[in-house]
C-alpha positions in Angstrom: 21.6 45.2 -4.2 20.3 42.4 -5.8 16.4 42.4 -7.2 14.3 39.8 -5.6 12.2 38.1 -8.5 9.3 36.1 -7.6 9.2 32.4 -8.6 5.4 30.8 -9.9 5.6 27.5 -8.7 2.9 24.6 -9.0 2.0 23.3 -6.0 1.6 20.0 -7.0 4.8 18.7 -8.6 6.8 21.6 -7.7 7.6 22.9 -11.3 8.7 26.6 -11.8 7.3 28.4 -14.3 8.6 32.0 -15.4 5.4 33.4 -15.6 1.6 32.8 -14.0 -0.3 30.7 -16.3 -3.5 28.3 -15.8 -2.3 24.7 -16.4 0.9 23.2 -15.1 3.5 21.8 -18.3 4.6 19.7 -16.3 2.3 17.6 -14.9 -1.1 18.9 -16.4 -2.9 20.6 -13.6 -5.0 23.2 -13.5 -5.3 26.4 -11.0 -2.2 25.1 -9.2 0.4 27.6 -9.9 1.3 30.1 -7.2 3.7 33.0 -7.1 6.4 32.8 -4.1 9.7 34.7 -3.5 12.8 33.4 -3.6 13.8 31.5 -0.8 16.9 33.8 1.1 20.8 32.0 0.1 23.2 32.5 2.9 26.3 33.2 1.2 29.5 31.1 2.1 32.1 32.2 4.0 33.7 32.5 7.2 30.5 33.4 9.0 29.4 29.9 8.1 31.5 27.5 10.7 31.6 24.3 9.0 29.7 21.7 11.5 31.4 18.4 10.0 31.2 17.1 6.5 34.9 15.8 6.6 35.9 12.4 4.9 36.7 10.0 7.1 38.4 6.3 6.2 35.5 3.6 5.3 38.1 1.1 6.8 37.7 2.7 10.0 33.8 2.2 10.1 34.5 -1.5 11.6 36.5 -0.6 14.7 33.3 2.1 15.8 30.4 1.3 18.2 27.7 -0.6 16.9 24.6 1.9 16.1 22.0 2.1 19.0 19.3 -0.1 18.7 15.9 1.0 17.5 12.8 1.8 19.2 10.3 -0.4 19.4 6.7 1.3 19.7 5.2 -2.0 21.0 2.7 -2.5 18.2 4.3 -5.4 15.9 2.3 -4.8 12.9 4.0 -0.9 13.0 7.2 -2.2 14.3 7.6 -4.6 10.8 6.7 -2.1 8.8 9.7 0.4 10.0 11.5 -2.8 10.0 12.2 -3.4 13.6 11.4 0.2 15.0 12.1 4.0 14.9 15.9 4.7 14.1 17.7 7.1 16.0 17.7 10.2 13.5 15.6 9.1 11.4 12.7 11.0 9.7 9.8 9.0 8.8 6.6 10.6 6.6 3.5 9.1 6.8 0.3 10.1 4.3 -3.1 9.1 4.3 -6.6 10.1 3.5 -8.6 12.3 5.7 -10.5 10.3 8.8 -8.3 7.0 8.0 -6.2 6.8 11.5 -3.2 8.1 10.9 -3.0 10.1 14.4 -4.8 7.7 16.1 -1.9 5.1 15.6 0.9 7.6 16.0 -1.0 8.9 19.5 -1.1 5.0 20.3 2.5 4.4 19.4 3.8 7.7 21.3 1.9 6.9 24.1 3.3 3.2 24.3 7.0 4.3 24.1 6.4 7.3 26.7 5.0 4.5 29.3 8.7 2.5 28.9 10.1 5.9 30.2 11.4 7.6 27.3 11.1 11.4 26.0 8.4 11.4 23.6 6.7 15.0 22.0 3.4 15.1 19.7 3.1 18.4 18.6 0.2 19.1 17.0 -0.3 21.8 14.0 -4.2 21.1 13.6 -5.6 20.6 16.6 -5.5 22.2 20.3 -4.3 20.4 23.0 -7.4 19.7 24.3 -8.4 17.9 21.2 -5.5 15.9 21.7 -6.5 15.2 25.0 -10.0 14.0 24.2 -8.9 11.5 21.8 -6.6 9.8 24.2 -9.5 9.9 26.5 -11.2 7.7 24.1 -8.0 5.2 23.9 -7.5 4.8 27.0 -4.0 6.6 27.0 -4.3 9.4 29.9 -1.6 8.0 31.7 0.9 8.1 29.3 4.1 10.9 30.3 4.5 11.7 26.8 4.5 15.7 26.1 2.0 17.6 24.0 2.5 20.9 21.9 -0.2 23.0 19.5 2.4 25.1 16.9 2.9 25.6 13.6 5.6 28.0 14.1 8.8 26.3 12.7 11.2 28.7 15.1 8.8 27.6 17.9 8.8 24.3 17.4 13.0 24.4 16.5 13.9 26.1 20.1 11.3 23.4 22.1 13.0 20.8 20.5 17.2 22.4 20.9 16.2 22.8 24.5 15.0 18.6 24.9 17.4 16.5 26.6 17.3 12.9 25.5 14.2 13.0 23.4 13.6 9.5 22.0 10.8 10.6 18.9 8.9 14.0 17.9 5.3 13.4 15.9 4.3 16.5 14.1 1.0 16.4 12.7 0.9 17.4 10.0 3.9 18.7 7.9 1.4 21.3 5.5 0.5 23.4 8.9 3.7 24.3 9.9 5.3 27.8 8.2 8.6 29.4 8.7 8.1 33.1 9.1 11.1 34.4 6.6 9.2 33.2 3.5 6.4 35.0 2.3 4.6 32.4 1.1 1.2 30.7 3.1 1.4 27.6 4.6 1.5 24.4 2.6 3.1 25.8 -0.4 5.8 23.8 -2.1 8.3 26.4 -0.6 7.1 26.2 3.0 6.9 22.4 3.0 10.6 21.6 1.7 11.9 24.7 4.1 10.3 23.5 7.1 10.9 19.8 6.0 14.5 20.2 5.9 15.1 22.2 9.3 13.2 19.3 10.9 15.4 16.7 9.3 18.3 19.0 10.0 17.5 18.7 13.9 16.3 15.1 14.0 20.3 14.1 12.5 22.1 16.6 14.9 20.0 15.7 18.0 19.8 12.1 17.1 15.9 11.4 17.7 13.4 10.3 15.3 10.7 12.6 14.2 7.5 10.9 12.3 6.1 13.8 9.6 2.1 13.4 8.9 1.1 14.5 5.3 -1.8 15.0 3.5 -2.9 13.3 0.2 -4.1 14.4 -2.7 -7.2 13.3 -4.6 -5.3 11.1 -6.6 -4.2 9.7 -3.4 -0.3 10.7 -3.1 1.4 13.1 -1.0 0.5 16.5 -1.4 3.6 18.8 -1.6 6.5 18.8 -3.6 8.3 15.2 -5.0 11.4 16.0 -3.0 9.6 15.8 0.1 9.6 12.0 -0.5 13.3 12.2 -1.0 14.2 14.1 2.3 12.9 11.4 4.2 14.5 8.3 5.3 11.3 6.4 5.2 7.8 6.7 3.4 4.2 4.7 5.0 1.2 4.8 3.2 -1.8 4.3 5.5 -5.1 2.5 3.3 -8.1 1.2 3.9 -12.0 2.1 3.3 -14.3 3.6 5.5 -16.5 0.9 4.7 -14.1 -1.7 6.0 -13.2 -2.4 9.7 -9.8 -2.9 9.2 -6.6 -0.4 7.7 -3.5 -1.2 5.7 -0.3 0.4 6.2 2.5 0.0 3.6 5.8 1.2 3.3 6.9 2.7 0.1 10.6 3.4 0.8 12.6 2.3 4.1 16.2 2.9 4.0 16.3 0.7 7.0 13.9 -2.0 6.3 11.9 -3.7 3.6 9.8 -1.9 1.1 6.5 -3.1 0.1 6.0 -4.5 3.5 2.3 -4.0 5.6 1.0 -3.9 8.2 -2.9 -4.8 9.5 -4.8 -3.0 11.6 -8.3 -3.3 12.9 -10.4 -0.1 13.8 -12.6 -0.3 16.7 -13.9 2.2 19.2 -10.7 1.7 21.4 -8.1 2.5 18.3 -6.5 0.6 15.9 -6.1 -2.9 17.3 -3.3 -5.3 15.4 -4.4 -8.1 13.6 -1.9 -11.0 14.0 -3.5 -13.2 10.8 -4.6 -10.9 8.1 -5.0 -14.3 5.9 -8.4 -15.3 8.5 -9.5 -11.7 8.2 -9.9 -11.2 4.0 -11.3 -14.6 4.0 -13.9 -14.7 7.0 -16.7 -14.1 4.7 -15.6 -16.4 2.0 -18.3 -18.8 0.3 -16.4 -21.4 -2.0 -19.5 -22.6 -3.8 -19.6 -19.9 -6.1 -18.8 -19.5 -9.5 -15.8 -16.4 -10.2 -14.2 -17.1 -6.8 -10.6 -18.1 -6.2 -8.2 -17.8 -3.3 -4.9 -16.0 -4.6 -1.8 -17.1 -2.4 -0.1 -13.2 -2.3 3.0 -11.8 -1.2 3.0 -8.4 0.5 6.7 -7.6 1.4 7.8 -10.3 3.8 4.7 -11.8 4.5 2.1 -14.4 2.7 -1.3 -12.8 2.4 -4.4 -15.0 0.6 -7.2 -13.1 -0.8 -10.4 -14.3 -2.4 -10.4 -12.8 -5.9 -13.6 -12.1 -7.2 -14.8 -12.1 -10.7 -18.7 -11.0 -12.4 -19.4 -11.4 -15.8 -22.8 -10.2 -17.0 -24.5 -9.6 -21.1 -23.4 -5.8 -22.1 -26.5 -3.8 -21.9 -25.4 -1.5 -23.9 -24.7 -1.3 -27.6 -21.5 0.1 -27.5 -18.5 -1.1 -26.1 -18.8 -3.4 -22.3 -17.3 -2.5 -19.4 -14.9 -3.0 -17.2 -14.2 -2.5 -13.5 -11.6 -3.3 -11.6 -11.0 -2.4 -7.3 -8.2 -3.4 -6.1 -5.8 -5.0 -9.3 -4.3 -3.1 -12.3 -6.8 -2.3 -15.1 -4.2 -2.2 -17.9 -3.6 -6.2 -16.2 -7.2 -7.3 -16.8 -7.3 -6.3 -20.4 -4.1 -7.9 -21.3 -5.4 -11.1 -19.1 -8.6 -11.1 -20.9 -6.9 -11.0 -24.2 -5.0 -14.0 -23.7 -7.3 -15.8 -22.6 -9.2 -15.0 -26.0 -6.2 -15.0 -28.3 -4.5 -18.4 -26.7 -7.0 -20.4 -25.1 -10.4 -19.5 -26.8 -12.1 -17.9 -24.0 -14.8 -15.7 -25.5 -15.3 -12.7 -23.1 -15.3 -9.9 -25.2 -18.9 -9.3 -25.3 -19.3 -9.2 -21.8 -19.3 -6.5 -19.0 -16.3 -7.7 -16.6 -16.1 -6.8 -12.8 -12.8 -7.6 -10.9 -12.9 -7.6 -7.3 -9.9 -8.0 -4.2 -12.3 -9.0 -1.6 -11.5 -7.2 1.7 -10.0 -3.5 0.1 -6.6 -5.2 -0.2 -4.4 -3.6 -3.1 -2.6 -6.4 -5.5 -0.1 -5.2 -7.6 1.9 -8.2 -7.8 2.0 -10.3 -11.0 1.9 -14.0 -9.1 -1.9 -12.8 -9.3 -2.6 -13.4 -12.8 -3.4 -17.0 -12.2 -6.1 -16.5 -9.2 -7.4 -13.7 -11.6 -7.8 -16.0 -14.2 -9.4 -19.1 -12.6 -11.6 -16.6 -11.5 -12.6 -15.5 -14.8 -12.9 -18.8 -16.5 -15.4 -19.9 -13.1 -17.4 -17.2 -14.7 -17.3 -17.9 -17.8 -18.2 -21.1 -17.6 -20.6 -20.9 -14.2 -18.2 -23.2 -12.6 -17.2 -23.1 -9.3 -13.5 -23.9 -8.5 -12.1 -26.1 -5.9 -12.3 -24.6 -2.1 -10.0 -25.9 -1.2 -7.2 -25.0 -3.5 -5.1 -21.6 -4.0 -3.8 -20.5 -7.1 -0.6 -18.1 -8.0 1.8 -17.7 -11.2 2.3 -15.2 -13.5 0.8 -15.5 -17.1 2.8 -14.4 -20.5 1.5 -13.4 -23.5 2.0 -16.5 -24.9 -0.1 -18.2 -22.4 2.7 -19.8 -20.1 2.8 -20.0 -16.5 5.6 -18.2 -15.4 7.7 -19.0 -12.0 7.1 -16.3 -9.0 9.4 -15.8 -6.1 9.4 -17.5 -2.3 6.7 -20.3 -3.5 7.3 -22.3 -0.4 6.2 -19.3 1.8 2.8 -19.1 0.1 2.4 -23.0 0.2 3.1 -23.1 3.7 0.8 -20.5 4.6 -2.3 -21.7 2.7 -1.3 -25.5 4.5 -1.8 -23.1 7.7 -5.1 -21.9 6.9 -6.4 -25.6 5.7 -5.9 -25.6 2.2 -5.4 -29.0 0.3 -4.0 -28.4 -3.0 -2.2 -25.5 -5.0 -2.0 -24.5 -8.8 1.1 -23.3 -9.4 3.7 -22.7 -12.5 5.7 -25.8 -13.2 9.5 -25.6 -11.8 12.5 -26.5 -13.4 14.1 -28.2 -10.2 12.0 -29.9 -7.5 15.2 -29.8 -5.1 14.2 -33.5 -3.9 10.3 -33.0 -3.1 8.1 -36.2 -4.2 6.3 -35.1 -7.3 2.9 -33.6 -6.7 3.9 -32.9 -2.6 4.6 -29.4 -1.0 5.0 -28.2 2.4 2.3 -29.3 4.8 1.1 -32.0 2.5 -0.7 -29.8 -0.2 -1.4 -31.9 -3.4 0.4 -29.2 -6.3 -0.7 -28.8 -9.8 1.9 -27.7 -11.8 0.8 -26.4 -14.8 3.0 -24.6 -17.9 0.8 -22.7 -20.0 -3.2 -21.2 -19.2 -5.0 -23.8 -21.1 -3.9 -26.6 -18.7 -5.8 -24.2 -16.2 -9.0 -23.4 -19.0 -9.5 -27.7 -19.8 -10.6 -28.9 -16.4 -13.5 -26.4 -15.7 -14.2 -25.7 -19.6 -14.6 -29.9 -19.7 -16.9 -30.1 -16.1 -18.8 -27.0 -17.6 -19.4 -28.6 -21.3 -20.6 -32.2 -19.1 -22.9 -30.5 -17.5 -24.6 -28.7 -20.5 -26.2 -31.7 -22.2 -27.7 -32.9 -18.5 -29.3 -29.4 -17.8 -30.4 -29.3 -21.7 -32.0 -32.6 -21.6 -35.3 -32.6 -20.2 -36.5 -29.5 -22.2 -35.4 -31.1 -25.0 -37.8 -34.3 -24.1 -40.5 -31.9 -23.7 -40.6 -30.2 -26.5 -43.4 -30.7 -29.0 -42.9 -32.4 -32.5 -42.8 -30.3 -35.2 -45.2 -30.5 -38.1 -45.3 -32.7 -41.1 -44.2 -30.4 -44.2 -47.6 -30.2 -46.5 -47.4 -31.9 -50.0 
């Protein structure tokens, strides 16, 4: 008989080490190492019935039914972040911070699909039923058919769902509570997470329903668990937001049947997660346009134009030593590179400053079409200047200093004509396509500019006007100085 050797696995990247040690190789973590037999290998032979798996002709793909249409959960920020709804057989994970809504919108979502009469099952590894219950007191959503469930029992929850007849979606919250009782290792463990993962993905292709897989985050703010987790699953959301702000941000960061990078915004009130239609009004309710390091950034968030007010502060170093930078909501490593050429190519001096970079509103920006809103917000710093309301900028900046072009520019233009905005800086195209020079969509007056010191002149000129008029009258008052002595 074979010996069964334990396995010391790190339970945050899933690495195997031979032996226990304090700090992961792999990816540097302390304490997170953890000892866990060998999962049990079913040998092949004739016990093991083959249950498909044959090769079939890709020619005769076109003569089968068309696939059955997806559910739609009748929220339609959700319902364009899956891409059009839940797939038949799909798993889908969704992560999140603690407190941030992620089974409030799933208990909203199941509820709206039970109500248009289909088989819908939350089972819930955290919480007891009448938890559940008391929650959809609060959203209004007693009256929904759907079924509830409190297990963390894998075999549990595996014959409850081989015994469902036309079950439509399964929601279990959350994937690190459920165990499967032939592996010695405690809930939550890379072992126990990919194990109970896969027998849930297992059953959601066989029986054809969609099951949605809650996870926890880490502090760095990804899914806890192992990295194959991500890969098991035919679809990854990421829920965001602040408690400090009203409203969340869900993302998706893989969809094999829909459009990555796509979001969708939601509105927390006492009453759930409410959808809001125009996340463009929301980020810039509060916006002043009279104030210096302000500019509106014409965004891109999968599918849909987003503007933002990007906010820059610069402020004397109060310190000796070297200034500081922060940055919420854009890439550090970004800022410093901006900065630089703004320095290097269009003699911007900012190095002796403490900078503070700002998305208004808790959005995330990781696109570069950014880097001109960030730097017309820098220079209005700079040079206490406030920029045009009325105007949105977008392009991506070089090290050179050029304006580089950035994709679906007609989208953004038409959406910032939408919200009332007159003019746009943008990088200078190669081929209008017929459009009368200096005209975009919706009659916005465009400003195409090819490098960053076509965007630094105007407000470094309006800035070096207005000087001499502020220095004048101290300069008039000033007292003569005296005649040198003899």
């Amino acid at each position: 008989m074979a010996k069964s050797t334990a396995r010391f696995i790190c339970q945050n990247c899933g690495a195997v080490h031979p032996r226990w040690q304090g700090r992961c190789d792999s990816c540097g973590e302390w304490n997170t190492i953890v000892e866990e037999k060998p999962e049990a290998i079913r040998a092949p032979g004739p016990a093991g019935k083959s249950q498909g798996g044959r090769p079939i002709d890709f020619v005769g793909l076109k003569g089968r039914a068309a696939p059955p249409p997806r559910t739609r959960t009748g929220l339609e920020e959700l319902d364009r972040v899956l891409g059009g709804g839940f797939v038949p057989g799909s798993v889908v994970l969704v992560g999140g911070d603690p407190g941030i809504g992620k089974s409030t919108i799933l208990l909203q979502a199941a509820a709206r699909i039970a109500s248009a009469g289909k088989r819908v099952l939350y089972i819930s590894g955290e919480e007891a039923i009448d938890q559940v219950r008391l929650r959809a007191l609060r959203l209004g959503l007693t009256d929904s058919p759907m079924g509830l469930a409190a297990s963390t029992s894998l075999r549990d929850i595996a014959a409850s769902l081989e015994e469902e007849k036309d079950c439509t979606l399964v929601i279990v919250d959350s994937i690190q509570t459920v165990w499967l009782d032939s592996l010695d290792s405690a809930p939550g463990t890379v072992s126990q997470v990919r194990a109970c993962a896969a027998e849930l993905t297992r059953l959601a292709k066989t029986r054809n329903f969609a099951v949605v897989l809650v996870g926890h985050v880490t502090k760095e703010g990804t899914l806890a668990g192992p990295r194959v987790l991500e890969h098991m699953v035919d679809a990854t959301l990421y829920f965001e937001g602040d408690r400090g702000h009203q409203f969340r941000i869900l993302r998706a960061v893989k969809n094999r049947f829909g459009a990555t990078d796509e979001i969708g915004v939601f509105e927390m009130t006492d009453k759930g997660l409410m959808e809001v239609a125009n996340p463009s009004a929301l980020f810039l309710a509060e916006r002043r346009g009279n104030i210096s390091g302000s500019a509106v950034f014409a965004g891109l968030e999968g599918t849909r134009p987003v503007l933002v007010e990007i906010q820059a502060l610069l402020s004397p170093s109060a310190s000796g030593g070297s200034p500081r930078r922060q940055v919420v909501g854009w890439d550090s490593g970004r800022l410093a590179m901006l900065m630089a050429v703004l320095e290097a190519r269009c003699r911007v001096s900012l190095g002796q400053n403490d900078v503070y970079l700002n998305i208004a509103g808790g959005l995330r920006v990781s696109e570069p079409a950014a880097d001109l809103a960030v730097a017309a917000a820098l220079v209005s710093a700079a040079t206490d200047r406030p920029t045009d309301p009325d105007r949105v900028f977008f392009g991506e900046v070089g090290l050179s200093g050029e304006v580089r072009q950035v994709a679906q520019t007609d989208l953004r233009l038409r959406e910032a004509g939408k919200l009332g905005f007159a003019a746009a800086t943008l990088p200078r195209r190669v081929a209008r396509g017929g459009r009368a020079p200096g005209k975009g969509p919706e009659g916005l007056r465009l400003a195409e500019i090819g490098h960053l010191a076509d965007l630094v002149a105007p407000l470094a000129a309006a800035a070096a006007a207005r000087k001499p008029a502020r220095d004048a009258a101290p300069r008039e008052e000033a007292p003569e100085e005296a005649p040198e002595e003899a």
